[in-house]
C-alpha positions in Angstrom: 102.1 116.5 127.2 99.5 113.8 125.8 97.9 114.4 122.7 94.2 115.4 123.3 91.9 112.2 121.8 89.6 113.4 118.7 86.5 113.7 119.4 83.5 111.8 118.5 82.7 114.4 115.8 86.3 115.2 114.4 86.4 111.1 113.7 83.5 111.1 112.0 84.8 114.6 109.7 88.0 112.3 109.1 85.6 109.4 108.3 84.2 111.6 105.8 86.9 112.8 104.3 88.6 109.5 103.7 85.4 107.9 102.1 84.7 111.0 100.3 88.2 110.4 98.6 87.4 107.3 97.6 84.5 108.0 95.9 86.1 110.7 93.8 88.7 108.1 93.2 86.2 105.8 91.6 84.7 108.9 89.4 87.4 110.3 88.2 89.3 106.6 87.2 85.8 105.9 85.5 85.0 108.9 83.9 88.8 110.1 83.0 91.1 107.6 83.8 94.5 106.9 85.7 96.5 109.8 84.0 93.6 112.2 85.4 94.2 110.9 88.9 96.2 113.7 90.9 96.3 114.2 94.3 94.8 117.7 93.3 92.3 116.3 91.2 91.4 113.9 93.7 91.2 116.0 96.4 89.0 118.8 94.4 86.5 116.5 93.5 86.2 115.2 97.2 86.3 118.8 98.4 89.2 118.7 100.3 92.8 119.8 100.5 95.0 118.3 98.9 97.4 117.1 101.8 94.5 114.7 103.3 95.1 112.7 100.3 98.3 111.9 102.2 97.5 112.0 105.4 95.1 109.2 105.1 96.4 107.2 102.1 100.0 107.7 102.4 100.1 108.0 98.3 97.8 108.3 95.1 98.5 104.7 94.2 97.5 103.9 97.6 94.2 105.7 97.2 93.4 104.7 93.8 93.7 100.6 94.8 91.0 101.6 97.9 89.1 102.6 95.1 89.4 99.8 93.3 89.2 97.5 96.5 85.9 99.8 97.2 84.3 99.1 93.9 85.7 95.1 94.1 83.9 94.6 97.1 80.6 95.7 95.8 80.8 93.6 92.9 81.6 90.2 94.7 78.5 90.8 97.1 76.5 90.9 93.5 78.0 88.2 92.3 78.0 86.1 95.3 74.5 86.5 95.7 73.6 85.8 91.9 75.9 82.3 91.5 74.3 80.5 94.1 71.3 80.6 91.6 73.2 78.7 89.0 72.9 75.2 88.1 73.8 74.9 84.5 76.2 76.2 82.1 73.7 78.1 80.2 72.4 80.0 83.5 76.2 80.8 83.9 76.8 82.3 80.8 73.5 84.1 80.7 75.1 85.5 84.3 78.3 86.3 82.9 76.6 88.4 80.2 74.7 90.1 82.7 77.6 90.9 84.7 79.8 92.2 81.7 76.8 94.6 80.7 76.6 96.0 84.1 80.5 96.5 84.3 80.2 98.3 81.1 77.3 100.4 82.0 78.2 101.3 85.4 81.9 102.0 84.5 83.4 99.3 86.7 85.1 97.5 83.8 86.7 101.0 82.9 88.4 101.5 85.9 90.0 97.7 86.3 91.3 98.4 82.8 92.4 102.0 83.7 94.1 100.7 87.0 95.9 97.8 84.6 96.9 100.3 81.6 98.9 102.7 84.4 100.4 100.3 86.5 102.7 98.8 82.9 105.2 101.5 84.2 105.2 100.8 88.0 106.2 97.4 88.9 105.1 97.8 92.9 101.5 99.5 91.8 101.3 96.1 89.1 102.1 93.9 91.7 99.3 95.4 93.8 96.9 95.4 91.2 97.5 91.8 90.1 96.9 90.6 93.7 93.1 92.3 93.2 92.6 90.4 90.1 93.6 87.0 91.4 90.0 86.5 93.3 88.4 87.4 90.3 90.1 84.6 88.7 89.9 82.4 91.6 85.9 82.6 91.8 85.6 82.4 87.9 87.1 78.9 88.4 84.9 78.4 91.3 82.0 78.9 88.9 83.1 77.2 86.0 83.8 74.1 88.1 80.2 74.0 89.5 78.3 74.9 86.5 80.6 72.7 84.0 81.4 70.0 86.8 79.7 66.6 84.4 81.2 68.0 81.0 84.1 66.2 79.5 84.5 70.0 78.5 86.5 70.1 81.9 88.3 66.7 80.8 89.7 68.9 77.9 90.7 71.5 79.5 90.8 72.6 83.5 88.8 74.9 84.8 91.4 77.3 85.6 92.3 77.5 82.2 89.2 78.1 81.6 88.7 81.3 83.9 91.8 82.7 82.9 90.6 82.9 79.2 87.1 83.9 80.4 89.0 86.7 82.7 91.5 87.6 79.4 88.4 87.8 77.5 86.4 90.0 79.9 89.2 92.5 80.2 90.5 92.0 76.4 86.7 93.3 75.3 87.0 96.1 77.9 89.8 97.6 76.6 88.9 97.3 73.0 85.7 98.7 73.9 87.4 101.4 76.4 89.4 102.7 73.3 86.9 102.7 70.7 84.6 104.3 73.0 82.1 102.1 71.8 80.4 98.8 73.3 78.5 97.7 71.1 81.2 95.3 70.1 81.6 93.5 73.1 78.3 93.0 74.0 77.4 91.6 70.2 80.3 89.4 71.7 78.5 88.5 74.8 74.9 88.2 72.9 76.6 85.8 70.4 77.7 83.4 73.4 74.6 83.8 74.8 72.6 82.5 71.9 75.1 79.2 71.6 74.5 78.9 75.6 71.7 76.0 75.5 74.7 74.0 73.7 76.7 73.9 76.3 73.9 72.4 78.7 73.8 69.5 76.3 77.4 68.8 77.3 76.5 68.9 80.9 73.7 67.8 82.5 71.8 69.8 85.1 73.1 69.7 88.8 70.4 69.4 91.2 
């Protein structure tokens, strides 16, 4: 006998469901971090049972990377839309300050570093995670390369060598931040680059 199809409705329930998980993924990762995220955990703040965790993730781990693919996602359509207004290296930095305040504020930052800090004792979850992060570095150097592209700042050193130390500095200030509970650090961090920002134009001219 054939399995009866779902219908229109029951899809949409599991459609539900699945994002519904995802977005209690992202809460609790933010608010309490990877050793808070339990399939029971996860599935009380979705309000669901516990066994749709499985059923449509296969595993935690694989819930918890939606999550962060969920969250990912949204920031590169922000990001996207605010580097094509950037032209100088000043305007990138004052960006990148931007961005890091957001991250902080909204939480996003917290769960990269939450999603970093519990995949040190699972090689197949670090692997997964470090495939997410390589974009991030990957459109840093995109960036970089545009706004920096006439500054012998480039001749001194590439610009993927540059975004990884922008990247080890974004997630270095997260953490410290993340386990001080306080960010005012970083951002005096972020201010501070901010304010030497016009030097750096003087090293590269203005693209058109």
């Amino acid at each position: 006998m054939s399995a009866r199809p779902r219908s229109a409705t029951g899809k949409a329930r599991l459609s539900t469901t699945k994002v519904a998980l995802v977005e209690a993924a992202v809460d609790v990762l933010r608010a309490e971090g990877f050793a808070a995220a339990t399939a029971r955990h996860l599935a009380e703040r979705a309000g669901c049972n516990q066994g749709l965790v499985f059923y449509h993730f296969g595993s935690v781990n694989e819930l918890l990377l939606a999550a962060m693919d969920h969250v990912s996602a949204e920031r590169r359509a922000r990001y996207d839309a605010a580097i094509a207004s950037v032209h100088s290296p000043s305007e990138l930095i004052e960006l990148a300050v931007r961005v890091f305040s957001e991250d902080v504020a909204s939480g996003d930052a917290a769960l990269l570093v939450e999603m970093i800090a519990g995949s040190v004792s699972n090689p197949e979850l670090g692997t997964a995670v470090k495939a997410r992060v390589e974009p991030w570095s990957e459109f840093a150097t995109g960036a970089l390369r545009a706004a920096f592209e006439r500054s012998p700042l480039l001749g001194r050193m590439g610009a993927d060598e540059l975004a990884d130390a922008v990247v080890a500095l974004y997630l270095g200030l997260e953490l410290l931040s993340h386990l001080d509970r306080d960010t005012t650090k970083a951002i005096a961090v972020f201010e501070k680059v901010r304010s030497l920002s016009s030097l750096a134009d003087l090293l590269a001219p203005r693209l058109p």
